[in-house]
N, C-alpha and C positions, 0 to 999 in steps of 0.2 A: 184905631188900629185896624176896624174892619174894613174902611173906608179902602186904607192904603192896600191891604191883602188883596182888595177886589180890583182897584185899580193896577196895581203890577198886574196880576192874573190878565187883565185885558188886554195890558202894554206886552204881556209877551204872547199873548195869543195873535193879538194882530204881528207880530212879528215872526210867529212861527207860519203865518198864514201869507207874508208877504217870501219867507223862506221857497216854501210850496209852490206859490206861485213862480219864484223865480228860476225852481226845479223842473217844473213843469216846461217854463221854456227853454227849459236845455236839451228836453229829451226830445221836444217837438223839433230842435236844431238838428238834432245827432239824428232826428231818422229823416228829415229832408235830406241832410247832405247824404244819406246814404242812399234813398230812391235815387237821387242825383248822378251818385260815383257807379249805381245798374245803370244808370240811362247811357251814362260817358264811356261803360265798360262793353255795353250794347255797339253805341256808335263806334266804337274802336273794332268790333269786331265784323260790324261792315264795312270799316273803312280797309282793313286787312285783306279780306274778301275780294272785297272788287278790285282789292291791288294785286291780288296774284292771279287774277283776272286779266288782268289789264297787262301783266309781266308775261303771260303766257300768248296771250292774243298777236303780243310784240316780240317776240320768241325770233332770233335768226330764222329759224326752221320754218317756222306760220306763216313768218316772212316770205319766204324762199317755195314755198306752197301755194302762197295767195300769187306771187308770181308766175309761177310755171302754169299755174289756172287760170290766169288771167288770157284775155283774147284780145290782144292789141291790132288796132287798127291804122293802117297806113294813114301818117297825113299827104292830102293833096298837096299837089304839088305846084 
């Protein structure tokens, strides 16, 4: 009888310890992907950036400014 009590006892202990283990690599998942979704939430907000950057740069108006400043030169003829 002692035999068997002490063997369950192991058989669930390795099995609450293979549990654990497998807990473990869940949580190690859920906080990669969430450094991951900072990084992708980062890159999103330079890509935004430089785009209304890049929309203002391109602006009729900026346009129409870099023109009239601009110093055009005759071609030869």
């Amino acid at each position: 009888m002692s035999r068997k009590l002490i063997l369950s006892i192991l058989i669930l202990s390795f099995a609450f310890l293979e549990l654990l283990a497998i807990r473990q690599e869940q949580l190690n998942t859920v906080h990669e992907m969430a450094q991951l979704h900072l990084a992708i939430d980062k890159g999103n907000e330079t890509i935004h950036s430089l785009s209304l950057e890049i929309e203002s740069a391109c602006s009729p108006s900026q346009i129409q400014q870099s023109f009239a400043s601009a110093e055009f030169i005759d071609a030869p003829e």
